[in-house]
C-alpha positions in Angstrom: 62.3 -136.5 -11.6 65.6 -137.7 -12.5 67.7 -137.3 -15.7 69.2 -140.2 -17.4 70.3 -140.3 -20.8 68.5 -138.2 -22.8 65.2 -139.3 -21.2 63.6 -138.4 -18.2 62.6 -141.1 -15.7 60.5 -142.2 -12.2 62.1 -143.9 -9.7 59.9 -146.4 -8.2 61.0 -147.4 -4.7 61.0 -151.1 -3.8 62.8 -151.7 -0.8 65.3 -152.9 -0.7 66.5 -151.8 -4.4 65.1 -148.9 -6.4 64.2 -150.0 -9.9 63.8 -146.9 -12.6 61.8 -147.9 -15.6 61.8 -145.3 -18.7 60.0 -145.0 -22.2 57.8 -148.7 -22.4 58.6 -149.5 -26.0 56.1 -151.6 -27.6 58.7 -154.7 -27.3 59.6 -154.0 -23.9 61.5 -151.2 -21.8 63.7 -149.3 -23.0 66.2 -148.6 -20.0 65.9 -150.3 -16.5 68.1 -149.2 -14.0 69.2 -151.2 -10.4 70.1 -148.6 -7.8 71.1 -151.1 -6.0 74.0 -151.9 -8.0 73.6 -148.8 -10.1 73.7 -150.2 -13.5 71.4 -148.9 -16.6 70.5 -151.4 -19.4 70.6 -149.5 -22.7 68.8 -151.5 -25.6 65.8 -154.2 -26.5 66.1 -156.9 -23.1 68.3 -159.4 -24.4 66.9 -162.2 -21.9 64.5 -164.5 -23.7 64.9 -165.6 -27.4 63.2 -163.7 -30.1 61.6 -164.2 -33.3 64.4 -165.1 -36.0 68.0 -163.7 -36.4 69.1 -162.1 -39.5 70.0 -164.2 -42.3 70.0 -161.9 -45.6 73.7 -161.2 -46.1 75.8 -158.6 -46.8 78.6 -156.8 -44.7 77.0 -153.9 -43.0 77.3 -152.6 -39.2 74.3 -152.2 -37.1 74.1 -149.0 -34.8 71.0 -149.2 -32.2 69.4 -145.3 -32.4 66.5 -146.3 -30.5 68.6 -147.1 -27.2 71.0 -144.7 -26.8 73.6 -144.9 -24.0 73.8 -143.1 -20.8 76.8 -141.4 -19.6 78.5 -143.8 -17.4 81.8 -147.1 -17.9 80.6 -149.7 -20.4 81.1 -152.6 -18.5 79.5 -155.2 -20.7 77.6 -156.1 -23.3 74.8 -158.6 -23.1 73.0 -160.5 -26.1 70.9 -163.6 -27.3 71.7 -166.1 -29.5 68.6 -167.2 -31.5 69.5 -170.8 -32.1 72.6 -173.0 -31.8 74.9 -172.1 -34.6 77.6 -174.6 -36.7 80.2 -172.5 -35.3 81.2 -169.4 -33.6 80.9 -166.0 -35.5 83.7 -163.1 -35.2 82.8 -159.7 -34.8 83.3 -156.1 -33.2 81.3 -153.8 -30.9 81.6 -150.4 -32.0 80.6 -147.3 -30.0 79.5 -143.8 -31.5 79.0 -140.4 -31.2 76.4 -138.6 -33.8 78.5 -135.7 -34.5 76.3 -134.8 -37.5 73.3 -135.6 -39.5 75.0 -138.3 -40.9 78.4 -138.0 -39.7 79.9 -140.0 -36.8 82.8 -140.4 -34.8 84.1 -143.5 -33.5 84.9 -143.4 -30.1 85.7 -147.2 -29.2 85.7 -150.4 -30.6 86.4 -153.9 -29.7 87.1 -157.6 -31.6 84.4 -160.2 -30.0 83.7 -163.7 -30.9 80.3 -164.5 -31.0 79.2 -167.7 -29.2 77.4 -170.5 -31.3 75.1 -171.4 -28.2 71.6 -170.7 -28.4 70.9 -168.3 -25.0 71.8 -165.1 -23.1 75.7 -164.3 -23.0 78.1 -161.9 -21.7 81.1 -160.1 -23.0 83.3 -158.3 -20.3 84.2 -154.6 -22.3 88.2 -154.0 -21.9 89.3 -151.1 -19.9 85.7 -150.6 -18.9 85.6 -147.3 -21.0 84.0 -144.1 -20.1 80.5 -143.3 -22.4 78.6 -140.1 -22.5 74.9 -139.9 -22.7 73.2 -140.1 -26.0 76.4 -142.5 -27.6 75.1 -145.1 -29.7 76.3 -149.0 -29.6 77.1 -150.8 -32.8 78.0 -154.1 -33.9 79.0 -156.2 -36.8 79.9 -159.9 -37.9 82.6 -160.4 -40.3 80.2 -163.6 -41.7 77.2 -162.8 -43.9 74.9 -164.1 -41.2 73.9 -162.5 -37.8 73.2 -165.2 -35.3 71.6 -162.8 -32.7 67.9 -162.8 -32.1 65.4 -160.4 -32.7 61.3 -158.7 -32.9 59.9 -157.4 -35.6 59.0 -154.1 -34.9 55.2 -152.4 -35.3 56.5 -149.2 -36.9 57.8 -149.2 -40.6 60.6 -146.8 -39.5 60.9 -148.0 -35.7 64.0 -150.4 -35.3 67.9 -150.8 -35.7 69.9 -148.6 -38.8 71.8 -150.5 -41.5 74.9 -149.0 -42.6 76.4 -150.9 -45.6 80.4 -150.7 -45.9 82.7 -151.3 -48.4 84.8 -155.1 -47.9 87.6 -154.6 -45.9 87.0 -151.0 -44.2 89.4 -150.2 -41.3 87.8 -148.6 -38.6 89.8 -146.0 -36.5 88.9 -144.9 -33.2 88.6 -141.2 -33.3 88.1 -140.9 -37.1 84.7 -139.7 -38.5 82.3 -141.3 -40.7 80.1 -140.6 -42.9 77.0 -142.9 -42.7 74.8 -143.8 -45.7 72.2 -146.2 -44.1 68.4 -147.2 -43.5 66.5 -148.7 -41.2 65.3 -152.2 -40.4 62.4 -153.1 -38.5 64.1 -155.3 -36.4 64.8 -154.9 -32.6 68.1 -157.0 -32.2 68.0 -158.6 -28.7 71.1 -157.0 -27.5 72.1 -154.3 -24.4 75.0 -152.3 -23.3 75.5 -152.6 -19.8 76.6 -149.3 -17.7 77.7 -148.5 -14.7 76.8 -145.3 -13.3 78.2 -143.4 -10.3 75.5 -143.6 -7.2 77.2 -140.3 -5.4 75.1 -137.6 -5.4 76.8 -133.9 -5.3 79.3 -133.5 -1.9 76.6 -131.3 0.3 76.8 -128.4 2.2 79.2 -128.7 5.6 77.4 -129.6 8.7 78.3 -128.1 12.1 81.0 -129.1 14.3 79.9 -131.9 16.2 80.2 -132.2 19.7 83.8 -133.3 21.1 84.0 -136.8 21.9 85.3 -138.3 25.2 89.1 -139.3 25.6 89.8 -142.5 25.2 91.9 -144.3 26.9 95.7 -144.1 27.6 97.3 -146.8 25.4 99.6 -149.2 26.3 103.3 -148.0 26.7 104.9 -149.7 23.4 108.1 -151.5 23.6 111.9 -149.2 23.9 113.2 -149.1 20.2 116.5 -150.3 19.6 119.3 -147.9 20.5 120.6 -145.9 17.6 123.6 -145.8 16.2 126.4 -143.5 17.7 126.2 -140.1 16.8 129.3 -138.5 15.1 131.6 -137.0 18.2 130.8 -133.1 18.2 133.0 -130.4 17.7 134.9 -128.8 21.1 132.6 -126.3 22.2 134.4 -122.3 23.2 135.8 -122.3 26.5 133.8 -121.4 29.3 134.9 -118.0 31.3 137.0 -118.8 34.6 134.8 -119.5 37.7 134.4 -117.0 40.5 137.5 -117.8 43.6 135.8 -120.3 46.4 135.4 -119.7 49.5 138.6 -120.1 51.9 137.9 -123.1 53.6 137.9 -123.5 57.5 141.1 -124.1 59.5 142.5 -127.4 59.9 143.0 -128.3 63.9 146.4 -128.1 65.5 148.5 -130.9 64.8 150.2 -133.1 67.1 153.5 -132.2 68.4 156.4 -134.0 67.3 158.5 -136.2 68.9 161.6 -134.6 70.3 164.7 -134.3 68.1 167.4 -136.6 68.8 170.1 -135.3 71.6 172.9 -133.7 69.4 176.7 -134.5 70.2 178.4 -132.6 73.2 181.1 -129.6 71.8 184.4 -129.8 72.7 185.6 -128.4 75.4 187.1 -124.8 74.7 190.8 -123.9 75.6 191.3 -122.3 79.3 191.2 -118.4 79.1 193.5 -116.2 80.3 194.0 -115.3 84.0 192.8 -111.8 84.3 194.6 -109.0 86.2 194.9 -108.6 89.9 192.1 -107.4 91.6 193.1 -104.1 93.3 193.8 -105.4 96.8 191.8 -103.3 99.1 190.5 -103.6 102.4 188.4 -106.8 102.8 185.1 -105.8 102.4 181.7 -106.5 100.2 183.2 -104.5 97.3 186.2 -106.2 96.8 184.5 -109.6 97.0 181.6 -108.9 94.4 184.3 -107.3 92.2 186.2 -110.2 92.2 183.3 -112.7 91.4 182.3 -110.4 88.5 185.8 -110.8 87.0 185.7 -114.6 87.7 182.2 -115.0 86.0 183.5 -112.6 83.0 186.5 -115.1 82.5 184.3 -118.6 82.9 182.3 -117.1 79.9 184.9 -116.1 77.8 186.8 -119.6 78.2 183.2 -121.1 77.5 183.3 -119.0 74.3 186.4 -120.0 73.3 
């Protein structure tokens, strides 16, 4: 069992959409959902033409209490045009919230134009607003006659609520009113269409998987462009003074040089003095080495001189 609205439903399975059906009215069904496309119909299926359209007069709003909303976006709104009409009729879809017995607050509303064509038609809802379950959709036309299509219902007080206003009410979206009103026995051929999320809760975690292989190494992509030049750094501390090398080996002996030029010859020094008289003694070794030695002495000193 599901819970949509304020109804329960069955989901019947038919692959491959899942169609839920809820509460047969006597006229037809009374929500139908796609879970396919996961959107819920709220209201009497507005699809084939019905038996008249409202032609009595008076300015009054219709709320739909048999078909309340789900919670969901109000995407659209779909209706039938009973026959072709002189011209097109102005209008607003309202939506509510039964805050009370007879008190309600108005939670959206939008101006709509009304085709004159005889058939189904659409209205795309702006900003796609957000609706909570058990809202109610509304409508009214600013001319005395309602071109939309309708049954009659079975029931004396089975159909759509009347609620008469005074000419030239201002509705205000978030305001609450108070709503004097009866019911007419006629099922207006009109739905709200909702979009509902199709995400179930987030489940528990599942366990880690096992780790896939490596894939392989990409190809290298191409060198960036160089980058600017850095600003220049500030000078770093000096570094402390390097241990003394090792004394390297000694060179070879060089070659000797050529020899110095020859310098000039001195002069020749003055004569020296003749020295005394040998002592005149027998001839003999003595007297001849003395005399040599006095002769060599006086060669060096006239060298020296």
């Amino acid at each position: 069992m599901a819970r949509i609205g304020l109804l329960s439903c069955i989901f019947y399975i038919l692959l491959p959409r899942i169609i839920c059906q809820v509460a047969v009215h006597d006229w037809g069904v009374l929500y139908n959902f796609d879970g396919q496309t996961g959107l819920v119909r709220c209201g009497f299926p507005s699809n084939t033409r019905g038996e008249d359209y409202y032609k009595e007069g008076g300015n009054t709003i219709w709320i739909n209490e048999e078909f309340p909303l789900v919670t969901g976006n109000l995407l659209q709104v779909q209706y039938y045009i009973h026959d072709t009409m002189t011209s097109d009729y102005t209008g607003t879809i309202f939506i509510l919230e039964k805050v009370g017995t007879t008190l309600h607050t108005l939670q959206f509303k939008q101006h709509i134009t009304f085709s004159r064509d005889q058939g189904v038609h659409l209205v795309n809802i702006t900003g796609q607003p957000g609706v909570k379950a058990g809202w109610l959709l509304g409508w009214r036309f600013l001319e005395s006659v309602g071109p939309i299509s309708y049954n009659v219902s079975s029931e004396e007080q089975k159909g759509t609520r009347v609620f008469q206003i005074p000419f030239g009410t201002q509705f205000v979206v978030g305001q609450n009113y108070t709503i004097t009103s009866f019911i007419k026995t006629y099922y207006f051929k009109i739905e709200a269409i909702i979009g509902v999320s199709l995400v179930g809760a987030t489940g528990h975690t599942g366990l880690q998987g096992v780790a896939g292989m490596t894939g392989q190494t990409g190809i290298p992509g191409q060198t960036g462009l160089a980058g600017a030049l850095g600003i220049t750094g500030l000078s770093g501390t000096n570094g402390q003074d390097g241990l003394p090398g090792i004394t390297g080996t000694s060179g070879r002996t060089g070659v000797a040089g050529a020899a110095g030029v020859t310098g000039i010859a001195g002069q020749t020094g003055a004569a020296g003095s003749h020295g005394l008289p040998g002592i005149l003694d027998r001839l003999g070794v003595w007297g001849v080495l003395e005399l040599q030695v006095n002769l060599g002495r006086q060669g060096q000193l006239e060298q020296q001189e």
